[in-house]
Structures are given as structure tokens and as C-alpha cells.
C-alpha positions as CSV (number, residue, x, y, z in Angstrom):
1,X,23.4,-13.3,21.7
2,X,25.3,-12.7,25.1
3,X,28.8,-13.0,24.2
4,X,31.4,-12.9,27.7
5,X,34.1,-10.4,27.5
6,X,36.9,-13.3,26.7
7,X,35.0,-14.7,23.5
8,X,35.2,-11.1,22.4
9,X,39.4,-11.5,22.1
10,X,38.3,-14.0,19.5
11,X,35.4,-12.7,17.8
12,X,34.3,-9.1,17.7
13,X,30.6,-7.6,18.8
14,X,30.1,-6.7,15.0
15,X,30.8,-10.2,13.7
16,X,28.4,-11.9,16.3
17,X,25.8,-9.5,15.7
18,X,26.0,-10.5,11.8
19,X,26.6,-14.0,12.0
20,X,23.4,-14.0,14.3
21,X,21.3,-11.5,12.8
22,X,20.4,-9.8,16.5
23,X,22.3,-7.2,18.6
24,X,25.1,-8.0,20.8
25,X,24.4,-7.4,24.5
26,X,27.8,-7.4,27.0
27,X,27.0,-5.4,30.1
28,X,24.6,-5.9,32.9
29,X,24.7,-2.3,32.5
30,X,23.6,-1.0,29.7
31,X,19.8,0.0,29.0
32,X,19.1,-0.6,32.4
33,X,15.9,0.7,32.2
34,X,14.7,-2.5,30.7
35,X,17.0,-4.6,32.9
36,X,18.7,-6.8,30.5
37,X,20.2,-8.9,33.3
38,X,16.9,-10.0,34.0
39,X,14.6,-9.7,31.2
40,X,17.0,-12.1,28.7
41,X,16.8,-15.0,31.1
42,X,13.1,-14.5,31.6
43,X,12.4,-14.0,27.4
44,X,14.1,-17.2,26.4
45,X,12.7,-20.5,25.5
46,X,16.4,-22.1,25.6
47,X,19.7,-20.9,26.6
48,X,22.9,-22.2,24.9
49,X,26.5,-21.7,26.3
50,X,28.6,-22.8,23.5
51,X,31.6,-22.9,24.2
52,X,31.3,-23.4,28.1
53,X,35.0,-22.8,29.7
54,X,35.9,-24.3,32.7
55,X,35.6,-20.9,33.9
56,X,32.2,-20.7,33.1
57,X,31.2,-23.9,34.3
58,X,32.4,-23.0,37.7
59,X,31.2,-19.9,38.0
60,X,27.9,-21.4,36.7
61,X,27.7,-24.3,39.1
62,X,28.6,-21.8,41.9
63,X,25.5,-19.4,41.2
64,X,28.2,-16.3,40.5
65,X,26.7,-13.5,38.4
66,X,29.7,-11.2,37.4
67,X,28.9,-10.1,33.6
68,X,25.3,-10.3,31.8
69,X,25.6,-14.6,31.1
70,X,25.9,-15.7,34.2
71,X,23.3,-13.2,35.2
72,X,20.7,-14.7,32.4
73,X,21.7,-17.6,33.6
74,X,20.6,-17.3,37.3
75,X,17.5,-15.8,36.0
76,X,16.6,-18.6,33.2
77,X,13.4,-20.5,33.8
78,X,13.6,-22.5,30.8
79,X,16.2,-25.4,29.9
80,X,20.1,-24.6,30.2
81,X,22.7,-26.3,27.5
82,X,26.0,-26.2,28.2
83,X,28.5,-27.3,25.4
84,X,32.0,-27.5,26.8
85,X,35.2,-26.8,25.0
86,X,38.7,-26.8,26.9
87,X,41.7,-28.8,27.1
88,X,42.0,-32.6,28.2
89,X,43.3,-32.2,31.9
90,X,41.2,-29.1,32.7
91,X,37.8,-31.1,31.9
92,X,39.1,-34.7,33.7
93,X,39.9,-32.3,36.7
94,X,38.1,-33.1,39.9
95,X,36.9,-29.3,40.0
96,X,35.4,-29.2,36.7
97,X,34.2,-33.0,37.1
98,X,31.8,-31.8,40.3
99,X,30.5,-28.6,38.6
100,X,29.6,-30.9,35.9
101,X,28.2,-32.9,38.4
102,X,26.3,-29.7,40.1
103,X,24.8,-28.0,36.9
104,X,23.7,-31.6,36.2
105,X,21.4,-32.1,39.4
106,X,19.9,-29.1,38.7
107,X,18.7,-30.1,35.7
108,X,21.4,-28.6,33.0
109,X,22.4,-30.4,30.5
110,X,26.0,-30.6,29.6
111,X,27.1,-32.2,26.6
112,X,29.8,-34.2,26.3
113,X,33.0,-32.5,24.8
114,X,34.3,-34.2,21.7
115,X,37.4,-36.2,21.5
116,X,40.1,-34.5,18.6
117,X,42.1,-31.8,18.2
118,X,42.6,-29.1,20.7
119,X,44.6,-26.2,20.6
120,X,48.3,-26.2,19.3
121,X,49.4,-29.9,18.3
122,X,47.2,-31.2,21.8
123,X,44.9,-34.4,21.3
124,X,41.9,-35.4,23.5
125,X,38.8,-35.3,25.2
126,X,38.0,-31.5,25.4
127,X,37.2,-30.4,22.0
128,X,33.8,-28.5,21.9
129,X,31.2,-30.8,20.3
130,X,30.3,-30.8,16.8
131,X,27.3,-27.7,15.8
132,X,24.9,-30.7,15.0
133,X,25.1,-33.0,17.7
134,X,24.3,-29.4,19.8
135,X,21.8,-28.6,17.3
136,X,20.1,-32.0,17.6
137,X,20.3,-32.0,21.8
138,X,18.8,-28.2,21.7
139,X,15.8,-29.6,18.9
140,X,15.0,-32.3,21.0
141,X,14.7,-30.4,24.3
142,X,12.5,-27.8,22.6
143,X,10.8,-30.9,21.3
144,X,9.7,-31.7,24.6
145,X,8.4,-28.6,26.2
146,X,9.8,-27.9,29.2
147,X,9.1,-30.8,31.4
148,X,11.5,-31.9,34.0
149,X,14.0,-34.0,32.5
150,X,12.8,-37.7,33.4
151,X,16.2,-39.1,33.3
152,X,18.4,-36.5,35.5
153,X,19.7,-38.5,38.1
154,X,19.7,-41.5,36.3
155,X,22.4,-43.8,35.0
156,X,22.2,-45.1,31.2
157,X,24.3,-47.2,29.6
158,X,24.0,-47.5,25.5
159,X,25.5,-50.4,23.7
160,X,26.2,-49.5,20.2
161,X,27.5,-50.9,16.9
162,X,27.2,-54.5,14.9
163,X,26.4,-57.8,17.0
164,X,27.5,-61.2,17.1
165,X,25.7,-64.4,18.7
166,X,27.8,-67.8,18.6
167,X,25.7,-70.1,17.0
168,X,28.8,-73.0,17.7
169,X,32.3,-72.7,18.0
170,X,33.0,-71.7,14.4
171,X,30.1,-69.6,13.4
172,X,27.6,-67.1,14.3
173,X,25.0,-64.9,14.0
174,X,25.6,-61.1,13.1
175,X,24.4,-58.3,11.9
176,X,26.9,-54.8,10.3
177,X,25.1,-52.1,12.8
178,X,26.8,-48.4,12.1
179,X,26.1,-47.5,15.6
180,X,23.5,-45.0,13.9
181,X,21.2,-46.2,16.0
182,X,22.4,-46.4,19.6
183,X,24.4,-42.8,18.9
184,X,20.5,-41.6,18.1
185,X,19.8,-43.0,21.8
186,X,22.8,-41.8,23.8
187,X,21.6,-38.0,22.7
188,X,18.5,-38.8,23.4
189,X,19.2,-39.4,26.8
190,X,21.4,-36.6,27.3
191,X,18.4,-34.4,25.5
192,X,16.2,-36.0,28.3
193,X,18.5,-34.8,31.1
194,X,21.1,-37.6,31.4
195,X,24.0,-35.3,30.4
């Protein structure tokens, strides 16, 4: 658990280390003898920024290493998720769009943020995803090993929901689809890289 200095305004050290069950590391400076700025990035089989600010994103994308994240980050070998969460107009900004873009050729995967209530009475895209769609991208990437994500890069396009095939001008051929099924898909392909 590598909380950043803002997330601990809104939760403390003592309530991450019990909701997680392991100790709370904040500074690259602490124990250096085992150099924790180092040695987390290298130790971990999957690393999950939840929620990902703009902030982060950009200093992310720009390879900036000014607390102990963005430190593990530069030193991760293994798959990086990022989960964002921040108002409407900060994410749809050109900025955040090409960090996005950046984390995403190098072979992070960022998660789409959820559409829904923000903070105060504010309504939109931005809203950090829900816990079990980021559960079920992080399950399938350990799934897979490590292997390069096959479909960075790539554009995919899922159709999902019921169909409807004109058999004649008054009827046709249908099915009631719940969308289960293509949903399953679209986080498969963000699991496999298409973020």
C-alpha cells in the first residue's frame, strides 16, 4: 500500500494500513537501507493506482518520480493499472487525453472512468470505476502472465445489447441480449491492453 500524500487528507495511514492488512509506506525516504523506492516496484506482480488524478496521470505519463508511487512506478516491471477518478472537463481535457494516450503506448492500462456522480451535485464521465470492474481487469491481467498486451495499439469496437433482423417490413427476427455478454468483451479487451 503506497498511499500519495493528498489521499492521506482523505484517509489516514492507520486506516489504510487496516483496511489492507500491510504497512503504509509514504516516503522514498524512509528505511532506505532497503530502498523502498526501488524494491516495491521490483516485488510486485501488479500495480494498481486507484484512484489515478489527473495529477497522477501526468506526472505518470511524464516519467516524474517526486514521492515513493511514481517512483514504484518507474521502477515496475510488471503490468500497471490505472483507475481514474476526476471531474468531467479535467478527464475530456486535451492534456489528460494524451497522457492517457502516453501510459497507453507503453503498455498501461487505463480503465475507463465511470459515468455518475462526481463531487458536489456535478454529473458525468469522471467518476472512478466501480471496485469490480477493476477487480475483474486486475484478475484477468494476472490471468495472463505477463505477456505483452496483444491488443495495445489496436482499435476494437464492441457492439452490445439485444438484436433485430427485418424478416419484412412488419416483422423480425430478435433476440432480449442484456449486454452481459459484449460488457464481458469490452473488459476483456481493455484487460488485454486496449484500455
Amino acid at each position: 500500500m503506497v498511499p500519495t500524500e493528498a489521499s492521506l487528507h482523505f484517509v489516514g495511514a492507520a486506516t489504510w494500513s487496516a483496511l489492507s492488512g500491510h504497512p503504509v509506506s509514504t516516503q522514498v525516504w524512509n528505511d532506505v537501507h532497503q530502498v523502498p523506492h526501488v524494491r516495491t516496484g521490483q516485488a510486485a506482480d501488479l500495480v494498481v493506482v486507484a484512484p489515478a488524478t489527473a495529477d497522477l496521470l501526468a506526472r505518470a505519463a511524464h516519467g516524474l518520480a517526486d514521492d515513493l508511487l511514481t517512483n514504484t512506478l518507474l521502477t515496475a516491471r510488471c503490468p500497471v493499472v490505472f483507475a481514474p477518478a476526476m471531474h468531467t472537463e479535467m478527464w475530456e481535457h486535451p492534456a489528460t487525453q494524451e497522457n492517457v494516450a502516453t501510459l497507453r503506448r507503453r503498455g498501461a492500462v487505463v480503465i475507463e472512468p465511470a459515468v455518475g456522480r462526481l463531487t458536489g451535485a456535478d454529473t458525468g464521465k469522471g467518476r472512478l470505476p466501480d471496485p469490480g470492474e477493476i477487480f475483474e481487469v486486475c484478475r484477468r491481467i494476472l490471468a495472463r502472465g505477463t505477456a505483452a498486451p496483444d491488443l495495445a495499439g489496436r482499435h476494437v469496437v464492441i457492439s452490445a445489447g439485444g438484436t433485430r433482423e427485418p424478416l419484412d417490413p412488419v416483422r423480425y427476427l430478435g433476440n432480449r441480449s442484456s449486454g452481459k455478454q459484449g460488457y464481458a468483451l469490452a473488459r476483456t479487451a481493455v484487460a488485454r491492453g486496449r484500455g
